[in-house]
N, C-alpha and C positions, 0 to 999 in steps of 0.2 A: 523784687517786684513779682508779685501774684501772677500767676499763667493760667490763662484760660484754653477752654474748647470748644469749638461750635456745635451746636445740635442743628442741624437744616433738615428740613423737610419738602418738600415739593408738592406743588397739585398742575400738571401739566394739562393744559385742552387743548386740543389735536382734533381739526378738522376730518370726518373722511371722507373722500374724494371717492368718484367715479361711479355712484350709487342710481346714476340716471335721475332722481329726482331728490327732494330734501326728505327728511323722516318722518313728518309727517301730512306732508301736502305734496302736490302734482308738481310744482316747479321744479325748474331746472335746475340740478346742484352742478350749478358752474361759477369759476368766477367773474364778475362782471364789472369793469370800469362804471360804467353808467349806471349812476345811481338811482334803485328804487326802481329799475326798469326788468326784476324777476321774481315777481311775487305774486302771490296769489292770496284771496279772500281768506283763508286759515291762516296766511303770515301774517297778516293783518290784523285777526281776531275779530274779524266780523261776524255775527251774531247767527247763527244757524249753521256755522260750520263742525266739520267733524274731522276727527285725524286719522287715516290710515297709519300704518305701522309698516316704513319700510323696508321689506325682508334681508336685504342686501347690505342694508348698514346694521342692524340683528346678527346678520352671519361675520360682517366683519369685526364688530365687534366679542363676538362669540370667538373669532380668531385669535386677538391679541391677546385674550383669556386665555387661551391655552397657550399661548407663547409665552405668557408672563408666568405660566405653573400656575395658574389659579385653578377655582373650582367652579365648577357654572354649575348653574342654578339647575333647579328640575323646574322651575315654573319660572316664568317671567314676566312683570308686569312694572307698571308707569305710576308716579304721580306727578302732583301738583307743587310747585315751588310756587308760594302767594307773594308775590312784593310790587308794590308801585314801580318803573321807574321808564323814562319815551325810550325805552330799547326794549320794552315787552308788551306791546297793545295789546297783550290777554291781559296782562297783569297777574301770569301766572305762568311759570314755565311747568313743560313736560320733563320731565328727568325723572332719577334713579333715585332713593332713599334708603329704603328700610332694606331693600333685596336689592341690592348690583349685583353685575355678575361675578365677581369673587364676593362670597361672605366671609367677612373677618381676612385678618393677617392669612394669606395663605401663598400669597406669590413671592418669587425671590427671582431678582434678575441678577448674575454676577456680569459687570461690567469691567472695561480696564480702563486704568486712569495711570496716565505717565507710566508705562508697565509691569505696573502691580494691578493683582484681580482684585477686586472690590465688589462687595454684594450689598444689595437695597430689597426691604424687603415692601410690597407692593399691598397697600393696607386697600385700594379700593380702586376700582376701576368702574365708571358705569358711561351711559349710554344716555344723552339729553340731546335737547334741540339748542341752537347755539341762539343768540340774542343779537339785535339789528345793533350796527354798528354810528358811534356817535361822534362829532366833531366837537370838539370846542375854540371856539375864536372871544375875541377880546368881548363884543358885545351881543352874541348870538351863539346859539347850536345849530348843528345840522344832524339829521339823521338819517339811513341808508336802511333798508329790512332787504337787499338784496340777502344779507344774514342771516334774516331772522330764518331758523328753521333748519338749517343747514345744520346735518347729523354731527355731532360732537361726543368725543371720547373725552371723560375727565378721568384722569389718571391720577390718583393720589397716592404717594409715598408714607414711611414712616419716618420720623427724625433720625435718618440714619446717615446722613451724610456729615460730614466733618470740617470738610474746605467746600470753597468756591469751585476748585479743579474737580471736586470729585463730582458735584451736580451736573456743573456743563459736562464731563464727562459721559453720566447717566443721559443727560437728554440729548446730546448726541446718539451716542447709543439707538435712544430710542427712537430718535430721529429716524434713522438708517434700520430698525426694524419696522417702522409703519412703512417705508419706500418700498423694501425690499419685498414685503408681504402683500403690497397692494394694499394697504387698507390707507393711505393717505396720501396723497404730493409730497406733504409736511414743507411747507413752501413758507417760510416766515415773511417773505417780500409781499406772498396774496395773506398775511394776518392768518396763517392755516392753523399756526403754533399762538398759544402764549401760556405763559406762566403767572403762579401764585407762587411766592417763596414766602415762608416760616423758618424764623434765622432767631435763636437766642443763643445766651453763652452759660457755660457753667464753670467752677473751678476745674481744674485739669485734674486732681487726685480724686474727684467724684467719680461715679460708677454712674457710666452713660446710660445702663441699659433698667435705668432704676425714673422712672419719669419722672419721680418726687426730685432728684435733685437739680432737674433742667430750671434753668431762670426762665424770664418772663417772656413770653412768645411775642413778636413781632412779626406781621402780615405785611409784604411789599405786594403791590397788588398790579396785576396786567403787564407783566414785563414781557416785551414783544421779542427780544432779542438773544441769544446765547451771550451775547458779549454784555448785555444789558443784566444778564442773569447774573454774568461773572463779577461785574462792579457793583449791583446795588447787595451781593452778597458780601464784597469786600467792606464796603463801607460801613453797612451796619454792622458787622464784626467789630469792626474800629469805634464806630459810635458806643456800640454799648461797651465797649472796652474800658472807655475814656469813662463812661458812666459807672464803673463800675471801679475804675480808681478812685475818683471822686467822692465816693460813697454814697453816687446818689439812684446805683443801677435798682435798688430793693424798692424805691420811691417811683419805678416806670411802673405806668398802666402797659395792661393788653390794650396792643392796641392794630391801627392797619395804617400803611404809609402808602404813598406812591414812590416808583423811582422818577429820576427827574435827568435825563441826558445832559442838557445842556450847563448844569449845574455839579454834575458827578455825584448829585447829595439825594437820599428817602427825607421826604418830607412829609407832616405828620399830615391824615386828613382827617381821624375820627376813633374816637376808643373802642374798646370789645371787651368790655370786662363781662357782661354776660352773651352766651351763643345768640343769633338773630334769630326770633322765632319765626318760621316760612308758613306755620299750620301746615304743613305736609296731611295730605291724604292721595287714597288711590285713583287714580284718575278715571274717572267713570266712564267714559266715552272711548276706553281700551279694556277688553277683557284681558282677563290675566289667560296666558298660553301655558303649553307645558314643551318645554326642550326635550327632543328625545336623544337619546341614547346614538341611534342611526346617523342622527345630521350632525351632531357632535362630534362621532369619528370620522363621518364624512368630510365635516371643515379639518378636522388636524391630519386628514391625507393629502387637502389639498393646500396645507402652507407650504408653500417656495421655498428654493435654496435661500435660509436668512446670512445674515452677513458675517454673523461666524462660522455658520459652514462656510461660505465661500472663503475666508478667510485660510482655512485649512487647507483648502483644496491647492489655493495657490502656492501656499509653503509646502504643500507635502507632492502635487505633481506637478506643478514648475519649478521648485526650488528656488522660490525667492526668499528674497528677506523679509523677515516681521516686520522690519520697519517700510520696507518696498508693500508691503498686502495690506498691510494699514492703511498706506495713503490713497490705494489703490478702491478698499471697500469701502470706505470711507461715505461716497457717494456714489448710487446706485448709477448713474448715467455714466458715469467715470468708472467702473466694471463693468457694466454693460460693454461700454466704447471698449473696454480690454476684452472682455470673452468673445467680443464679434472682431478683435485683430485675430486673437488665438483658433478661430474658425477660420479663416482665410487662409492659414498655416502660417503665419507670420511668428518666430518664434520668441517665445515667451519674456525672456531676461530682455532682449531687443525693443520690443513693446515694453515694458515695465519702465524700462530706461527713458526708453522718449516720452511717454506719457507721463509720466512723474515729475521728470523735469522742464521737458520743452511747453507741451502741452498744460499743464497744470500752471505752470509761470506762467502762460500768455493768457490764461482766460481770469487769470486772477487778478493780474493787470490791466487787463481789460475789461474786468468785471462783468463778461458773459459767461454761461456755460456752455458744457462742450456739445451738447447740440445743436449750437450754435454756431462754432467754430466751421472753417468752409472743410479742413482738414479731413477726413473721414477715415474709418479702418484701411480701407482700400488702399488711398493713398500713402498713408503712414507705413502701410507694408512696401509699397515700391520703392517708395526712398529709404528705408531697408534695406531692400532688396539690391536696389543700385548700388549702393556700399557692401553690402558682403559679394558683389560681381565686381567689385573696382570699377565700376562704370562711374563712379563718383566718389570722391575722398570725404571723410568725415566733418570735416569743415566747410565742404561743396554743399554738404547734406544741410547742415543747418543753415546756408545762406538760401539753399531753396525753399526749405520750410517756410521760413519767414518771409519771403517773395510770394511764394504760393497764398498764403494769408493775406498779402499785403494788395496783391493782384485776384487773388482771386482765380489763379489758373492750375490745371494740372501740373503735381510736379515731374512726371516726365515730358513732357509738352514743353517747361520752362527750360531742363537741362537739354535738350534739342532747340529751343529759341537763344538759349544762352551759349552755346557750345562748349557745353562743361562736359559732355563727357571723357573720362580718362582714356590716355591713350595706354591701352593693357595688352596690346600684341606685342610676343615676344619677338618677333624678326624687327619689324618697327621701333621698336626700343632700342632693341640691338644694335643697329647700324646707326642712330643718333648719337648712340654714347661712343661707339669705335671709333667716329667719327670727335667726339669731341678729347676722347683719350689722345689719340692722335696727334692732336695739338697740344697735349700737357705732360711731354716727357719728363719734367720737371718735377712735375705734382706726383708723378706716378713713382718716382726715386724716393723723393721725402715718405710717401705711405706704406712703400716695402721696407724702406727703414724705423719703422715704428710711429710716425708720426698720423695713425689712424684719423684722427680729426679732419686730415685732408678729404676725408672721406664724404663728408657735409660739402664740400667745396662744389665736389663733383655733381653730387645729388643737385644742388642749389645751380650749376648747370645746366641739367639735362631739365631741369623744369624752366629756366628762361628760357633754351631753345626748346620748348612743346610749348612755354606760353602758361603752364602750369597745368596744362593736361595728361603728363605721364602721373601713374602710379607710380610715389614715392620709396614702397616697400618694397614694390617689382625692382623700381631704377636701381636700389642700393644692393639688390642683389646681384642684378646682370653686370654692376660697377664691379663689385670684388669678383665673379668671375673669371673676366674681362682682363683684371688688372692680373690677377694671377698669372694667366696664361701672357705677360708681358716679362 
């Protein structure tokens, strides 16, 4: 049987966020439930209007250009994308053509995927207005322009990807550098993300980097979801697989498909054997600018720790695990929550532990985030803290975690409602266990005769008489003391 390889490629849109209004008109660039209740005369296309050019979504975008190794431009200016359809009442979008800001192949992002590095090299990125958003039901549409307008980064790849793993990879990745840099939410629940995937196959002994041998491109169009990303990439793999046992893969048109969740399957909607012509021209109503030098270095001083440095920093001055920093940077609100435990002095492995496991389990579960969560640094450090003080046993600790979430209360407030804390004084200890030695002449012959196990008996005494509030570690110590001197 013939073995194939995937060629994929990506064009990702990515909302940016926090720009105070959209990119080219006064409104609010928020998200908004209520629809059609944030727009203005330009998102509309009504007839006299004019676009300013928002500086902030320019600079932010000008940002992920230099974080991607691109090249930005020395002039920058807008055209016209011409096409009908009720998600554009210009009937003409403002975007990027001829000039984005990378010209040509010049970016390369190396991401990891399953812990090998992997590099994509980043053939265009530009800067448009995004399009009002549209329903479809069985016997109507609905449509929404709270959208329309709202600054959009499209990010285009070259068919450099191989598997499904390595794309969702990349747009995680990317994900987590638009968070971390400020230039987006990247919030797939507010529609901030979506994707175009371009998926063919070629024979396996072909020479990938040669584009005459790739097979016939297929367009999945509007995938909202990473996981949405990962099946409508598996599937088409397998479809054209099966097409191309058959002998019938040479007979596929170009063409563009949708994914379909509830079905697992891309289904066809329309051919592409030639490019759509948009008539692109410059958009008159924006003079072209010139970027200088100054505000270019200016933006690449002021990108943030991204999530590879942070990454570093974690394995080289906390000494965690690559797989502990991983999970860790993963998402910016979920480092966040760790660098503001590790400002409190809460120490590091301690924080990494509960956050990874307790933390992360329960919001996952619960499907909020951890800003969400009632938990906070604060308190994660105290019940910490109470456990490296013996004030509470490790199993004390996790039943107040979860009380604390479940009520709603502080957790030292709870181990003081509860009366969990340990009894850690040594004179108090002391005189319980003497006291129950005492009574176990017996016990105490069998364990100086070798039979150490007795040893659990004893422990598992002094905690029914405390009730389960001695220290375990303390009791087994003061026991063989104790027993010694008998």
């Amino acid at each position: 049987m013939a073995k194939y390889k995937a060629c994929i490629g990506l064009e990702m849109h990515c909302e940016i966020s926090e720009t105070n209004t959209k990119v080219f008109s006064s409104a609010e660039n928020a998200y908004k439930e209520m629809p059609n209740t944030n727009v203005r005369p330009l998102d509309m296309g009504f007839p006299g209007t004019l676009p300013v050019v928002n500086k902030e979504a320019v600079r932010k975008a000008l940002m992920a250009s230099i974080i991607l190794n691109c090249k930005q431009p020395e002039f920058m200016y807008f055209e016209r994308k011409n096409y009908y359809y009720p998600d554009m009442p210009k009937n003409y979008q403002i975007t990027q053509e001829t000039k984005p800001i990378p010209v040509g192949i010049y970016g390369v992002l190396k991401f990891d995927c399953k812990g090998e590095e992997k590099s994509v090299r980043i053939d265009n990125l530009h800067l448009e207005e995004d399009a009002a958003s549209l329903d479809h039901y069985s016997t109507y549409s609905t449509v929404d322009y709270n959208r329309a307008g709202v600054p959009l980064l499209e990010l285009v790849t070259a068919p450099d990807f191989r598997s499904a793993e390595e794309a969702v990879s990349f747009l995680e990745t990317m994900r987590s550098i638009y968070q971390y840099s400020g230039i987006s939410e990247a919030d797939s629940k507010k529609g901030q993300i979506r994707c175009d995937v371009n998926v063919s196959i070629m024979d396996e002994d072909l020479d990938d980097s040669d584009y005459s041998n790739f097979g016939t491109k297929v367009e999945i169009k509007n995938v909202n979801s990473f996981g949405g990303v990962r099946d409508a990439i598996n599937y088409e793999i397998k479809r054209q697989t099966e097409l191309k046992e058959d002998g019938k893969y040479d007979e596929m048109e170009q063409q563009t498909r949708r994914w379909d969740e509830e079905s697992g399957t891309t289904i066809y909607m329309r051919s592409k054997v030639d490019a759509i012509d948009y008539k692109y021209f410059v958009e008159p109503n924006i003079p072209k600018y010139k970027i200088s030098k100054e505000w270019i270095e200016q933006i690449r001083k002021d990108i943030p720790e991204l999530p590879s440095e942070r990454l570093e920093r974690y394995m080289n001055e906390y000494n965690l695990s690559p797989y502990d920093a991983k999970n860790l940077i993963k998402e910016k609100a979920v480092s966040d929550y760790f660098d503001e435990c590790i400002a409190l002095g809460t120490d590091p492995k301690s924080a990494s532990n509960w956050i990874t496991t307790r933390i992360l389990g329960y919001i996952n579960k619960e499907n909020v985030t951890i800003d969400e969560i009632y938990i906070r640094p604060n308190m994660l450090k105290d019940i910490i803290d109470m456990i490296n003080s013996t004030q509470i046993s490790s199993k004390q600790a996790k039943d107040i975690f979860y009380k604390a979430l479940e009520d709603k209360k502080d957790p030292k407030t709870l181990v003081k409602e509860l009366g969990m804390e340990q009894i850690a004084d040594d004179t108090e200890l002391r005189n319980i266990i003497t006291s129950i030695l005492d009574e176990n002449e017996e016990n105490i012959m069998k364990y100086k005769e070798g039979r150490t196990n007795v040893l659990d008996y004893f422990v598992g005494q002094v905690m029914r008489a405390t009730r389960g509030k001695a220290n375990p570690s303390m009791a087994s110590s003061i026991l063989k003391e104790e027993i010694e001197k008998r």
